[in-house]
LUMDREN-424227 format. One record per residue (C-alpha): residue in one letter; x, y, z; residue number from 1. Coordinates in Angstrom, 3 decimals. Each point is the difference from the previous one (the first is absolute). Example, Ala and Ser with C-alpha at 12.3 -4.5 7.8 and 13.67 -1.06 7.14 Angstrom:
2
node drenvo A	u 12.300	v -4.500	w 7.800	vexza 1
node drenvo S	u 1.370	v 3.440	w -0.660	vexza 2
//
This chain:
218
node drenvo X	u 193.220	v 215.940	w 104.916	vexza 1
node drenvo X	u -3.640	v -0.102	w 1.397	vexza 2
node drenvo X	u -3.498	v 0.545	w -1.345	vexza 3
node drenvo X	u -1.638	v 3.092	w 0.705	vexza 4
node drenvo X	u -3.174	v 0.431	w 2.153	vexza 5
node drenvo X	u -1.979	v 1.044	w -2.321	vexza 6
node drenvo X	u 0.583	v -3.252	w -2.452	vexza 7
node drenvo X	u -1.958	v -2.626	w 2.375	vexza 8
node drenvo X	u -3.163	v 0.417	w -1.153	vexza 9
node drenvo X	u 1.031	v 0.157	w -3.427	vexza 10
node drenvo X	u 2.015	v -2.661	w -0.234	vexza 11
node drenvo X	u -2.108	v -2.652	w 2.018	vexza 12
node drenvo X	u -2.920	v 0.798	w -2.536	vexza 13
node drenvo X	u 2.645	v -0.261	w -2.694	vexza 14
node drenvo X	u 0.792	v -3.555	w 1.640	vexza 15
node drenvo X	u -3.383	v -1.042	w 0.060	vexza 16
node drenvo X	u -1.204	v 0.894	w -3.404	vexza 17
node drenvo X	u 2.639	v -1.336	w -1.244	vexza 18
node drenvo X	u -0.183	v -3.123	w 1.962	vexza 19
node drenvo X	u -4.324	v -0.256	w -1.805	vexza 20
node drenvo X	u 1.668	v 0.486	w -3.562	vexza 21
node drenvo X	u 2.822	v -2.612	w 0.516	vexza 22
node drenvo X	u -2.545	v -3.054	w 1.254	vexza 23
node drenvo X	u -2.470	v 1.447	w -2.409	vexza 24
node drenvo X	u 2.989	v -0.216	w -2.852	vexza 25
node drenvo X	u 0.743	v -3.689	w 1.645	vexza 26
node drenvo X	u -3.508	v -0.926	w -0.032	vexza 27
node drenvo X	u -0.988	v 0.447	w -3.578	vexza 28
node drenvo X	u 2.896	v -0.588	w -1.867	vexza 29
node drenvo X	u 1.803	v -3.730	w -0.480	vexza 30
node drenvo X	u 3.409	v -1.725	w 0.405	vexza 31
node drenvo X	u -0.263	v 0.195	w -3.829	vexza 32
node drenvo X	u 0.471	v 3.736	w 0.352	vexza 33
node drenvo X	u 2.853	v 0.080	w 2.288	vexza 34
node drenvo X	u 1.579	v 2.909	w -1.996	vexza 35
node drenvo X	u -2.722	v 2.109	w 0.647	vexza 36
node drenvo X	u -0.375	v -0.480	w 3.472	vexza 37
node drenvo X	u 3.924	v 0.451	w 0.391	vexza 38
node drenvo X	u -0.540	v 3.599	w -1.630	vexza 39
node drenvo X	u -2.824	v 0.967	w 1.811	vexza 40
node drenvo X	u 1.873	v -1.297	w 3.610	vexza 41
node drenvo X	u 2.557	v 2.201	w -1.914	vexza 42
node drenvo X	u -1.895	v 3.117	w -0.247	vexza 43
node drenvo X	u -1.890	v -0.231	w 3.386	vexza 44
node drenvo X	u 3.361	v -0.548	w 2.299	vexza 45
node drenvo X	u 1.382	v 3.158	w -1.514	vexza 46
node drenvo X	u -3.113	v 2.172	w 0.379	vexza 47
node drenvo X	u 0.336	v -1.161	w 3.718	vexza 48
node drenvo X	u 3.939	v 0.997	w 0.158	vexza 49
node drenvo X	u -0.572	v 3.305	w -2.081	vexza 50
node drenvo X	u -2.593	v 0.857	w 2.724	vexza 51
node drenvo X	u 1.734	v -0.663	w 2.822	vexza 52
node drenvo X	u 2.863	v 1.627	w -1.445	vexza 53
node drenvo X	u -1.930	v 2.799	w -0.303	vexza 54
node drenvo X	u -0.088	v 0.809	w 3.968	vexza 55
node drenvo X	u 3.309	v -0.812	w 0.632	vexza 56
node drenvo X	u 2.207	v 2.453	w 1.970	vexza 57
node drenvo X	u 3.794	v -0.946	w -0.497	vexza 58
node drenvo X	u 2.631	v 0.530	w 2.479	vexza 59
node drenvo X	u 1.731	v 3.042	w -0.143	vexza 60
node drenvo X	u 2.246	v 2.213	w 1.075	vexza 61
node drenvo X	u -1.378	v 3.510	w -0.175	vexza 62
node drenvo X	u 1.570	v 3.205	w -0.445	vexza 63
node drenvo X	u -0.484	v 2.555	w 2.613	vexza 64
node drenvo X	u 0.885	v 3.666	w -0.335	vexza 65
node drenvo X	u -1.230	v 3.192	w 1.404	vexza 66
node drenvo X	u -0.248	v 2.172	w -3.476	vexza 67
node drenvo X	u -0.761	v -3.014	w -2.027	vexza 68
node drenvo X	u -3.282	v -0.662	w -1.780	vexza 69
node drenvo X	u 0.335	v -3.644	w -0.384	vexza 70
node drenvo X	u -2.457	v -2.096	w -2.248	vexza 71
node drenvo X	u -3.317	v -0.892	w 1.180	vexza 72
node drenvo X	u -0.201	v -2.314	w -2.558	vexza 73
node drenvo X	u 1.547	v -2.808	w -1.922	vexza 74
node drenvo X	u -0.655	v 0.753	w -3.878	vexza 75
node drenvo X	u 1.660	v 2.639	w -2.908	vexza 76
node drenvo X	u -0.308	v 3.606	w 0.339	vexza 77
node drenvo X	u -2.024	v 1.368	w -2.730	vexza 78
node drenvo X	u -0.620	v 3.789	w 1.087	vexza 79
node drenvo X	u 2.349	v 2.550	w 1.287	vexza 80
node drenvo X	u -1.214	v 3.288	w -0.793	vexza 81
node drenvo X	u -1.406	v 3.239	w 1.479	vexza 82
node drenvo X	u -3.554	v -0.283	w 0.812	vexza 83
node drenvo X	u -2.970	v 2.497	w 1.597	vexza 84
node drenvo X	u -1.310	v -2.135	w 2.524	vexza 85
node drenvo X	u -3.771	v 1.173	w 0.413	vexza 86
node drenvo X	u -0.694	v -2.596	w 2.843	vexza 87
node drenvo X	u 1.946	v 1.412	w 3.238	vexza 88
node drenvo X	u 2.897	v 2.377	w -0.791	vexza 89
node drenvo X	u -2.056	v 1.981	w -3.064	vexza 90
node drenvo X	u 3.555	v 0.909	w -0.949	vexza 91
node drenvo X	u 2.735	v -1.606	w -2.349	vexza 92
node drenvo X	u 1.937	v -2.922	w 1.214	vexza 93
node drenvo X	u 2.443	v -2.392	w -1.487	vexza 94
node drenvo X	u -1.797	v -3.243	w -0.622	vexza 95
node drenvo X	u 1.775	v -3.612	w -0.376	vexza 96
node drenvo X	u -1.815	v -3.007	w -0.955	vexza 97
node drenvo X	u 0.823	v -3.709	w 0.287	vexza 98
node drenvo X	u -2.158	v -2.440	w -2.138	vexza 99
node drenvo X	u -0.646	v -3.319	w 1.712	vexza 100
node drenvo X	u -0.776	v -3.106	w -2.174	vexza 101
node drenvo X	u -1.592	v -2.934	w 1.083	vexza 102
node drenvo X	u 3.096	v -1.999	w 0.629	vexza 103
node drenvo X	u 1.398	v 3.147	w 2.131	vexza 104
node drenvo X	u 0.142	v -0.423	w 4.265	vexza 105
node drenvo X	u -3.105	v 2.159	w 0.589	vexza 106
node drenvo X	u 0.465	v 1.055	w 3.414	vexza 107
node drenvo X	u 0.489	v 3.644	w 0.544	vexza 108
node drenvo X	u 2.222	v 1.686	w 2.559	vexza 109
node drenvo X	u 0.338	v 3.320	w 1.691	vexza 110
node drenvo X	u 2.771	v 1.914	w -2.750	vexza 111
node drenvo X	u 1.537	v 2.113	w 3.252	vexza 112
node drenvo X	u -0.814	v 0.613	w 3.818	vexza 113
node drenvo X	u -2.834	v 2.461	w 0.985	vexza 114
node drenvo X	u -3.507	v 0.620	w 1.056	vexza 115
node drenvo X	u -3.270	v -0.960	w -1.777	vexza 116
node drenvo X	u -1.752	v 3.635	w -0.842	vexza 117
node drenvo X	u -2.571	v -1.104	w -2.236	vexza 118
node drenvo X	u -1.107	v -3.514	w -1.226	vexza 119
node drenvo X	u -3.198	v -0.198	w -2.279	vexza 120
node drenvo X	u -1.381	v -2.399	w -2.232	vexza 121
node drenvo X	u -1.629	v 0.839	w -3.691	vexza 122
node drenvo X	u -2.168	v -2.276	w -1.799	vexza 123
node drenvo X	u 0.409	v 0.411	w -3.728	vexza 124
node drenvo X	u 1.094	v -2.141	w -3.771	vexza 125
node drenvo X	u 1.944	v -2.874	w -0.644	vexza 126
node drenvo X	u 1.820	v 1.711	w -2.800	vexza 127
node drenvo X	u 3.496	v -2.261	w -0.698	vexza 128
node drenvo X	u 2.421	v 1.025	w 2.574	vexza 129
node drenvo X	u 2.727	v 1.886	w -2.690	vexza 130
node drenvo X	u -2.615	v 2.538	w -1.107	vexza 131
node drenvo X	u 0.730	v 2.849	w 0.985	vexza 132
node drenvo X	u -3.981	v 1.051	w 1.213	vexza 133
node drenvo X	u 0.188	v -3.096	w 2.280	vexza 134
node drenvo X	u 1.290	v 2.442	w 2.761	vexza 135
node drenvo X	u -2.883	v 1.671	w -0.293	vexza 136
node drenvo X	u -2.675	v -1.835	w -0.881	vexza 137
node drenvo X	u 0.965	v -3.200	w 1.247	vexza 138
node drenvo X	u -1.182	v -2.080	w 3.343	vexza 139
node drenvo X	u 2.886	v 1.324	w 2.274	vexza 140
node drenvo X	u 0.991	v 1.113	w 3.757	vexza 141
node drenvo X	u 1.979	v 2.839	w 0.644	vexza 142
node drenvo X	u 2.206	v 1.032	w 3.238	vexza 143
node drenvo X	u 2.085	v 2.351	w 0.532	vexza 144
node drenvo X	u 2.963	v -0.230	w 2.645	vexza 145
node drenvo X	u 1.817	v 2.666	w 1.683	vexza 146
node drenvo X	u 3.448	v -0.021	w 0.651	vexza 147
node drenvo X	u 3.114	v 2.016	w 1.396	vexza 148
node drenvo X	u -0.050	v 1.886	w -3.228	vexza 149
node drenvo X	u -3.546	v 0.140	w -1.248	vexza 150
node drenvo X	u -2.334	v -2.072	w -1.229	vexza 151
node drenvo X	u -0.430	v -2.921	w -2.913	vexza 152
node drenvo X	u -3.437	v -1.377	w -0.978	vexza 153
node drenvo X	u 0.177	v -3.592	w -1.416	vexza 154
node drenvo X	u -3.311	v -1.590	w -1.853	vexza 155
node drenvo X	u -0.683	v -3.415	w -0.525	vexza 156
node drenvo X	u -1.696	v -0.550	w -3.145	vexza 157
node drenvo X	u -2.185	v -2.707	w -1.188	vexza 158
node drenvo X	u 0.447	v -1.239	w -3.503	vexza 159
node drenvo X	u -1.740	v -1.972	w -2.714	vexza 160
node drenvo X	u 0.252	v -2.958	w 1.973	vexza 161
node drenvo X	u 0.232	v 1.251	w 3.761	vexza 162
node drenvo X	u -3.086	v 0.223	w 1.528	vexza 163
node drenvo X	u 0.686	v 0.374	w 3.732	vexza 164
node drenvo X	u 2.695	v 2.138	w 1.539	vexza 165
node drenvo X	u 0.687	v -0.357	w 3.732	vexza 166
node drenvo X	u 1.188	v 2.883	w 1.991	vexza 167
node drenvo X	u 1.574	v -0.164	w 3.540	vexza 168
node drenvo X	u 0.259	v 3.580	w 0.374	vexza 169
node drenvo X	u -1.740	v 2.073	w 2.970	vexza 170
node drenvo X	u 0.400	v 3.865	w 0.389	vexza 171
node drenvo X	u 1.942	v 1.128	w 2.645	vexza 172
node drenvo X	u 2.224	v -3.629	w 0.024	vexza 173
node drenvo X	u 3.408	v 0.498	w 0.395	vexza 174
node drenvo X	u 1.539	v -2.478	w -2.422	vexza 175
node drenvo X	u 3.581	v -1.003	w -1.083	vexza 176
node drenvo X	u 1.908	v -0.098	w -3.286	vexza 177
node drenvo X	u -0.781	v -3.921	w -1.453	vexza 178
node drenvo X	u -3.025	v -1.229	w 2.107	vexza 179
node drenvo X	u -2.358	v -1.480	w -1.737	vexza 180
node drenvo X	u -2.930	v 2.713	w -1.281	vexza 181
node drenvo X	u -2.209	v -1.959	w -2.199	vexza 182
node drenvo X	u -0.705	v -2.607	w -2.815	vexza 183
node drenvo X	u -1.495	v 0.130	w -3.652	vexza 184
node drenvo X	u -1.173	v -2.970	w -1.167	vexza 185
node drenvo X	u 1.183	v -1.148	w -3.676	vexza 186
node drenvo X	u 1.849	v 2.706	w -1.958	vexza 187
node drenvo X	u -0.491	v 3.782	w 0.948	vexza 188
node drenvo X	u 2.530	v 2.937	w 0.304	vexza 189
node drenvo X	u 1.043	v 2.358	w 2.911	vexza 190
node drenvo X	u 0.620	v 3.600	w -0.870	vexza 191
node drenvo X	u 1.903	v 2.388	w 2.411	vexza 192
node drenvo X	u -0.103	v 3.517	w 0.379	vexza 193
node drenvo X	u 2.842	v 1.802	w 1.119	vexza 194
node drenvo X	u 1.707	v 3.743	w 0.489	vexza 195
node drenvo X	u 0.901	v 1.506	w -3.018	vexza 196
node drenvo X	u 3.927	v 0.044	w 1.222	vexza 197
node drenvo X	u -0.137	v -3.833	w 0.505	vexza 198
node drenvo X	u 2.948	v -1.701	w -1.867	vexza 199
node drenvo X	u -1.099	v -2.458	w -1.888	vexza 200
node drenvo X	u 2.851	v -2.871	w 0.734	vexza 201
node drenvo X	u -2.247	v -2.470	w -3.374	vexza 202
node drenvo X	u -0.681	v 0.182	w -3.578	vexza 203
node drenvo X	u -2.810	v -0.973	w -1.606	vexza 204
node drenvo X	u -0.129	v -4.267	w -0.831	vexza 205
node drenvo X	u 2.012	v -0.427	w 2.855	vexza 206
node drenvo X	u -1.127	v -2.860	w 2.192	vexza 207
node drenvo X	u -0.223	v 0.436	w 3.721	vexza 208
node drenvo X	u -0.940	v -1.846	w 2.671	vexza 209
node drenvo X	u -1.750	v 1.108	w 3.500	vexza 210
node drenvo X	u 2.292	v 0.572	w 2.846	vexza 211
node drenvo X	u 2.881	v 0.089	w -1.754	vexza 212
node drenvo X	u -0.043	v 2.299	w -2.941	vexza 213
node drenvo X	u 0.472	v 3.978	w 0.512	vexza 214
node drenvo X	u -1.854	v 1.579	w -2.763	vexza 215
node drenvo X	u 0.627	v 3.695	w 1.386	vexza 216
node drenvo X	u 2.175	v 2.211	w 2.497	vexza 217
node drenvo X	u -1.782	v 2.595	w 2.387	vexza 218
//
């Protein structure tokens, strides 16, 4: 396991703050409250593990496959339905979407091999990642890949608690099935939009992980 790039900064201010509360906590309370300052050691030390957690990318042994849509995201799929997609295809598609809590791996990964056709970022809500407008309305950035059969366009959305998606993604980048395409920082969702005569291969509440999980057959 290692920590993702993007978790430095975050987790050496999480290091330091918490490093000001703990001789702050040490400072102002006695030996007479021992107790107290055991829970509080208690509570800080896991805030600094859940964070680091947080940006961790586990070793694993991905799945590779040339009709496979494989999971860009850890989390539970909570959409798979037809859709009109009014952003790039203005036609209906078949969308699946994987929730991603806060103790979810949060690195997102190319679902199948292809070329970056359209990458754009939308500003927008912070609606709670399960509504169903938060694909709409919410923060988000969209791509869309094409591949030997056609195209997919996956969306990174930003939830009630994500504020800052990164996206890795340049038009006209040739890029392979389960390299690394972006982060969302602390619980969002990724939807994907697929051909209509994709199979889905999940139901919904299943729980996938990225790189490894096929969620649909082209």
């Amino acid at each position: 396991m290692r920590i993702h790039k993007e978790g430095y900064p975050t987790i050496f201010i999480t290091i330091v703050v918490v490093a000001i509360l703990r001789f702050i906590a040490g400072h102002f309370i006695g030996t007479e409250w021992a107790v107290l300052q055991y829970i509080i050691d208690t509570i800080l030390v896991g805030f600094t593990l859940f964070i680091i957690s947080f940006f961790r990318i586990p070793n694993r042994k991905f799945h590779y496959g040339e009709n496979d849509i494989v999971s860009p995201a850890d989390g539970k799929v909570v959409v798979i339905e037809e859709v009109f997609d009014n952003e790039y295809f203005h036609e209906k598609r078949l969308q699946i979407s994987v929730f991603m809590s806060p103790a979810n791996v949060h690195v997102n990964r190319y679902p199948i091999d292809g070329e970056v056709i359209y990458s754009k970022y939308h500003p927008g809500k912070y609606l709670v990642a399960w509504d169903p407008k938060s694909s709409t309305d919410n923060e988000r950035h969209s791509i869309v890949m094409q591949y030997n059969k056609g195209t997919v366009l996956v969306k990174q959305i930003a939830g009630a608690l994500a504020r800052r998606i990164v996206n890795y993604a340049q038009v006209g980048t040739i890029v392979k099935q389960n390299q690394e395409l972006g982060f969302i920082k602390f619980g969002s969702r990724v939807d994907l939009l697929l051909p209509l005569d994709a199979k889905p291969n999940v139901k919904i509440g299943d729980t996938v992980k990225n790189g490894i999980s096929v969620l649909a057959t082209v």
